[in-house]
C-alpha beads as a LAMMPS data file, in Angstrom:
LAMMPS data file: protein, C-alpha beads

190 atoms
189 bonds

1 atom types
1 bond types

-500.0 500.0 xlo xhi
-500.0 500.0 ylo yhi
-500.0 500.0 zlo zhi

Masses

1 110.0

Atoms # bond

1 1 1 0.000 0.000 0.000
2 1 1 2.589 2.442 0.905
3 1 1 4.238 1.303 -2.798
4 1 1 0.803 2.366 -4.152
5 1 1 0.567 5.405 -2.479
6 1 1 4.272 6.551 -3.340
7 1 1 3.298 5.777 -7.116
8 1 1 0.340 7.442 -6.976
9 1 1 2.293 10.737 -5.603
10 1 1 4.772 10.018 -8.722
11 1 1 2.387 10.159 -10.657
12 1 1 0.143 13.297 -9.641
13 1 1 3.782 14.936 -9.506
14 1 1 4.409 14.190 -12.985
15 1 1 1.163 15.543 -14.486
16 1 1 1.577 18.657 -12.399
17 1 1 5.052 18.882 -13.904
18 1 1 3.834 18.155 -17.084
19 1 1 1.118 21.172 -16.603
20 1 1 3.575 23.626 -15.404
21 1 1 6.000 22.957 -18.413
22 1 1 2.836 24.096 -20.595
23 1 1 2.558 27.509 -18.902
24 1 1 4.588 31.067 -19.412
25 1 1 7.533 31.150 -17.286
26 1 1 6.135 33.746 -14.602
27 1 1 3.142 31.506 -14.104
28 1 1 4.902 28.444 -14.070
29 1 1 6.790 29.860 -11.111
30 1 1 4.020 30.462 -9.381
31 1 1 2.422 26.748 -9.779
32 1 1 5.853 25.044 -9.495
33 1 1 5.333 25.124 -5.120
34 1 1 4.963 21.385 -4.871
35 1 1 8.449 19.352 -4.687
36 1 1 8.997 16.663 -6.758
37 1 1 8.956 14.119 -4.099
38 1 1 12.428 11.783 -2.761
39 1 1 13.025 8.849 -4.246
40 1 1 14.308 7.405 -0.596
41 1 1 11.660 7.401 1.692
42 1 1 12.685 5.226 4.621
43 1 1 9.471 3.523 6.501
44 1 1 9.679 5.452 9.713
45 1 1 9.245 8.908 7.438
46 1 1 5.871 7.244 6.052
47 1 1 4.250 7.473 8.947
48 1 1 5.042 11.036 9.676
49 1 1 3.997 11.775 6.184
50 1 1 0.839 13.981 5.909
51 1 1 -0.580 13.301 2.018
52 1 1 -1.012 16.697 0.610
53 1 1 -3.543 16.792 -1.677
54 1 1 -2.620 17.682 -5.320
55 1 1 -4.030 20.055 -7.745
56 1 1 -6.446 18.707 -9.800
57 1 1 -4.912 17.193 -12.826
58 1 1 -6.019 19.356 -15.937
59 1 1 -7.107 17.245 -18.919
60 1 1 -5.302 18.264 -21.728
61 1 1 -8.170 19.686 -24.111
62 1 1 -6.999 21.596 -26.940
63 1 1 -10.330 24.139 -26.016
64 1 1 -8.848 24.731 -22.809
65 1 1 -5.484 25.632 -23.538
66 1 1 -6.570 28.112 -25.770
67 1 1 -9.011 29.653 -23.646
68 1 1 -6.349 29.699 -20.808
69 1 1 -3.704 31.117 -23.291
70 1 1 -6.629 33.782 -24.789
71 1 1 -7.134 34.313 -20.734
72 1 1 -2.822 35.210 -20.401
73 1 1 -2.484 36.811 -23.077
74 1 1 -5.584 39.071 -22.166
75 1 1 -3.986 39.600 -18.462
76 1 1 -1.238 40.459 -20.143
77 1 1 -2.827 42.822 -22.627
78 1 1 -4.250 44.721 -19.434
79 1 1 -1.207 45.000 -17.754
80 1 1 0.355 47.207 -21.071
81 1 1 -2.522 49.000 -21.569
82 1 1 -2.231 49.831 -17.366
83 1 1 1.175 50.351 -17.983
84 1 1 0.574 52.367 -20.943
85 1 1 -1.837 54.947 -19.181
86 1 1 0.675 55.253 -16.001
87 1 1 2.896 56.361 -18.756
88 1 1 0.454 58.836 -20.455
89 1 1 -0.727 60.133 -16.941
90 1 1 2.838 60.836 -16.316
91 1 1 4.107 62.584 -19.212
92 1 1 0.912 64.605 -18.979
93 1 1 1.504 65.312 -15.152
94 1 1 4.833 66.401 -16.403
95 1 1 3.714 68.291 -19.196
96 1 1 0.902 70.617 -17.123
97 1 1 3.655 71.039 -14.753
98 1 1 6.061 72.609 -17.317
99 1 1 3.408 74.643 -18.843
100 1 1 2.436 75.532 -14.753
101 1 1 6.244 76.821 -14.496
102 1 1 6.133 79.175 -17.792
103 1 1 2.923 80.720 -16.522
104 1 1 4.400 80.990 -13.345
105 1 1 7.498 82.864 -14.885
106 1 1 5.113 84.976 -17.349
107 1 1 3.350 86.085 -14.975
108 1 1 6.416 87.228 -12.565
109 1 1 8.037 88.316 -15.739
110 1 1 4.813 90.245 -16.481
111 1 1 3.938 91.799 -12.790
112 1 1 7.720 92.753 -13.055
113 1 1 7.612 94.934 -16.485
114 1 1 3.824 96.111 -14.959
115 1 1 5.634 97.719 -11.919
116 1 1 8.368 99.242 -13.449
117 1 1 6.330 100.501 -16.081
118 1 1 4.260 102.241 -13.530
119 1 1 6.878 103.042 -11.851
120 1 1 7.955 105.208 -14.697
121 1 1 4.180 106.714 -15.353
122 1 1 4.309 108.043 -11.416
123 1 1 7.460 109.428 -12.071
124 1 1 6.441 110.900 -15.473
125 1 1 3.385 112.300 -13.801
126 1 1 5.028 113.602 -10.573
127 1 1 7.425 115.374 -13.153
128 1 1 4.635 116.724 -15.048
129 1 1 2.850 117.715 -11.600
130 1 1 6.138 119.645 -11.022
131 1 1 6.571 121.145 -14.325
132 1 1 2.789 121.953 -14.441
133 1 1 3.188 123.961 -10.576
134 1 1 6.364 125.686 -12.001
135 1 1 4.335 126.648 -15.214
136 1 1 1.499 127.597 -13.114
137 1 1 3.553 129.924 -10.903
138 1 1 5.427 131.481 -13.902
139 1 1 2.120 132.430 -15.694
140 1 1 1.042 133.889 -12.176
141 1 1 3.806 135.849 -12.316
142 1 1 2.968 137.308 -15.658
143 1 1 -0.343 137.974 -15.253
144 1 1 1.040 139.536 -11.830
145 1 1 3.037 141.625 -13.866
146 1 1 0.639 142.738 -16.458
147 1 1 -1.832 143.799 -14.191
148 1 1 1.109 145.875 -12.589
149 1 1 1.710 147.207 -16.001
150 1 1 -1.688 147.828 -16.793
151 1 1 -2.236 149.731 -13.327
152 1 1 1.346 151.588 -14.177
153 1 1 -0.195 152.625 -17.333
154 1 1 -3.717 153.405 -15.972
155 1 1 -1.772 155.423 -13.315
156 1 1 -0.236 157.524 -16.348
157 1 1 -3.344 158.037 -18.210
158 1 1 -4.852 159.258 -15.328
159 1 1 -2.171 161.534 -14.068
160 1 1 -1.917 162.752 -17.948
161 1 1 -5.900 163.407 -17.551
162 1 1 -5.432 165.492 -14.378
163 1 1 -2.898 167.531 -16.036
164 1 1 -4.810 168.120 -18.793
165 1 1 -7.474 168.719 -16.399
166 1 1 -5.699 171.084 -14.880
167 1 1 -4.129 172.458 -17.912
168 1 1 -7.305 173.423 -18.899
169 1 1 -8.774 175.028 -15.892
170 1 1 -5.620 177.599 -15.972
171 1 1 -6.085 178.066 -19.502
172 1 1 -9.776 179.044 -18.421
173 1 1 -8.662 180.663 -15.598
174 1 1 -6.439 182.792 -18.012
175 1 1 -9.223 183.400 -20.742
176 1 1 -11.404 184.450 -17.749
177 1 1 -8.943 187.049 -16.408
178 1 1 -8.161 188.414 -19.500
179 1 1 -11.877 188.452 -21.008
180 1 1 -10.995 186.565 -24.552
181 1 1 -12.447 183.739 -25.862
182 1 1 -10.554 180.820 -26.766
183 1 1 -9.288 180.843 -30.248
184 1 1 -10.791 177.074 -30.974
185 1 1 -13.881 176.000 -28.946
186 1 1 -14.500 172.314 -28.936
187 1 1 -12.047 172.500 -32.156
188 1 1 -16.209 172.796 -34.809
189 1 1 -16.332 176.098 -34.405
190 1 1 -13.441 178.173 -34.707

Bonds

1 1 1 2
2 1 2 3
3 1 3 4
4 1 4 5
5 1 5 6
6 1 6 7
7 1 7 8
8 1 8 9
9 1 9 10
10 1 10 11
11 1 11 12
12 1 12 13
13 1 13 14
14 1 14 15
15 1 15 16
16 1 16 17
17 1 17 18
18 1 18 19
19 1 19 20
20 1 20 21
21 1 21 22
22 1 22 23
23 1 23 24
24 1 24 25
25 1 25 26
26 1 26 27
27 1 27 28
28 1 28 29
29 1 29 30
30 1 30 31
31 1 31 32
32 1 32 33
33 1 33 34
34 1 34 35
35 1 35 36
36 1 36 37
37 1 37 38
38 1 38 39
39 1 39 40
40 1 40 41
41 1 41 42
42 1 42 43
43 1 43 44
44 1 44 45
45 1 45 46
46 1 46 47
47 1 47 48
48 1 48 49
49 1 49 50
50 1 50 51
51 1 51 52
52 1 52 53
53 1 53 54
54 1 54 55
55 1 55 56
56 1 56 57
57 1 57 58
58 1 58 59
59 1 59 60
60 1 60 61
61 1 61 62
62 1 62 63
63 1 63 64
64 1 64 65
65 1 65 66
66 1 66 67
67 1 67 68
68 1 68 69
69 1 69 70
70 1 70 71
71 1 71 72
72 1 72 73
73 1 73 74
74 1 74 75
75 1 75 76
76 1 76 77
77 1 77 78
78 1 78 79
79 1 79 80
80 1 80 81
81 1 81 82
82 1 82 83
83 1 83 84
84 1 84 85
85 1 85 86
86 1 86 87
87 1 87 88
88 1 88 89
89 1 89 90
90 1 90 91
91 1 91 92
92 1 92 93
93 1 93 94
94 1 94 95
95 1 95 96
96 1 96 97
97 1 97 98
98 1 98 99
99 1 99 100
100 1 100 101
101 1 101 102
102 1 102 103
103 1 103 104
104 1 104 105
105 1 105 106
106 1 106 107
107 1 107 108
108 1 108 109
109 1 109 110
110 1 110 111
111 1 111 112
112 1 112 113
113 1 113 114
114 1 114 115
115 1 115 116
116 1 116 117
117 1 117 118
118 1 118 119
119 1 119 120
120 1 120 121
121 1 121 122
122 1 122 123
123 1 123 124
124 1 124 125
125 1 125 126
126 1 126 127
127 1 127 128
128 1 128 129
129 1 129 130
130 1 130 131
131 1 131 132
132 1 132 133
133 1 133 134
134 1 134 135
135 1 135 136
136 1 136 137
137 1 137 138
138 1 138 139
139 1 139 140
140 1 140 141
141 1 141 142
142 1 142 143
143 1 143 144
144 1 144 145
145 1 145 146
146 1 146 147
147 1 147 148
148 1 148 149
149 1 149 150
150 1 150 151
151 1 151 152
152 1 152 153
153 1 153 154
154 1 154 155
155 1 155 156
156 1 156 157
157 1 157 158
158 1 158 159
159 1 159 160
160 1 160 161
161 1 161 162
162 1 162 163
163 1 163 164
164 1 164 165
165 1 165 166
166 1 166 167
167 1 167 168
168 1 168 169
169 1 169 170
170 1 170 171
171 1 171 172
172 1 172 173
173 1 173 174
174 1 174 175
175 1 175 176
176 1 176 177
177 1 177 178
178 1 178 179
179 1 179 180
180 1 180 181
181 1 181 182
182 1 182 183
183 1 183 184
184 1 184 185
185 1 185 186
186 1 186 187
187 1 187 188
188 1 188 189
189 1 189 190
């Protein structure tokens, strides 16, 4: 019985062996767990030996391969295509970021020419404040001095008009004392 028993371990070995050697290399890693078994088993081991049940052998249809390879080559499909987008998703991460950092920059670049630009419009302005106050004070100061003119002038006129004024009064004065007319009156009848 023990004969039988080591055979029929042989043999479930051997089919499982004979399964693995069908599969891809990464999954026939994974199924290869069992060991094939000793060929020396010494009678006291038997005893101590637990039988561990076996996968179940797998018929060899021709259907089932191909469904199992379709099934591989699928899982294997999917892990490209995940691989794939990963990819995609990272070179697009990478792009926004670049395109993040030349925004970034335009918009320093930008604020930076904005300030200096009004930096140069208060100066502009202050200067034309200034040159507007200075032209503002010079103009006061002509039309301060024209008015002094004018008052100069209507200062003459009026000192000519009060010795005319006067003028006339002796001239009157003198036509009275001596009793003659004046030789032109009013300069229509004369």
């Amino acid at each position: 019985m023990v004969v039988e028993e080591d055979n029929n371990f042989k043999a479930e070995a051997a089919s499982v062996q004979a399964h693995v050697g069908e599969l891809p290399k990464d999954v026939a890693e994974e199924k290869n767990v069992i060991p094939p078994p000793d060929e020396k088993v010494s009678p006291s081991d038997e005893k101590a030996r637990v039988p561990v049940p076996a996968a179940p052998a797998v018929e060899k249809h021709s259907g089932g391969s191909i469904e199992r390879d379709a099934m591989l080559a699928q899982v294997e499909q999917e892990k490209k295509l995940a691989l794939i987008k990963a990819w995609e998703d990272s070179e697009k991460t990478k792009a926004d970021n670049k395109v993040y950092k030349k925004f970034t920059s335009i918009e320093s670049w930008e604020s930076t020419k904005k300030a200096y630009v009004e930096a140069q419009l208060r100066k502009m302005e202050e200067k034309l404040e200034k040159q507007k106050a200075e032209y503002t004070e010079k103009m006061k100061n002509k039309m301060a001095e024209i008015h002094k003119m004018a008052e100069e002038k209507r200062a003459m006129v009026e000192a000519r008009r009060r010795e005319d004024n006067l003028k006339v009064e002796e001239e009157a004065a003198k036509y009275r004392a001596t009793g003659n007319a004046p030789k032109k009156f009013m300069g229509c009848c004369g």
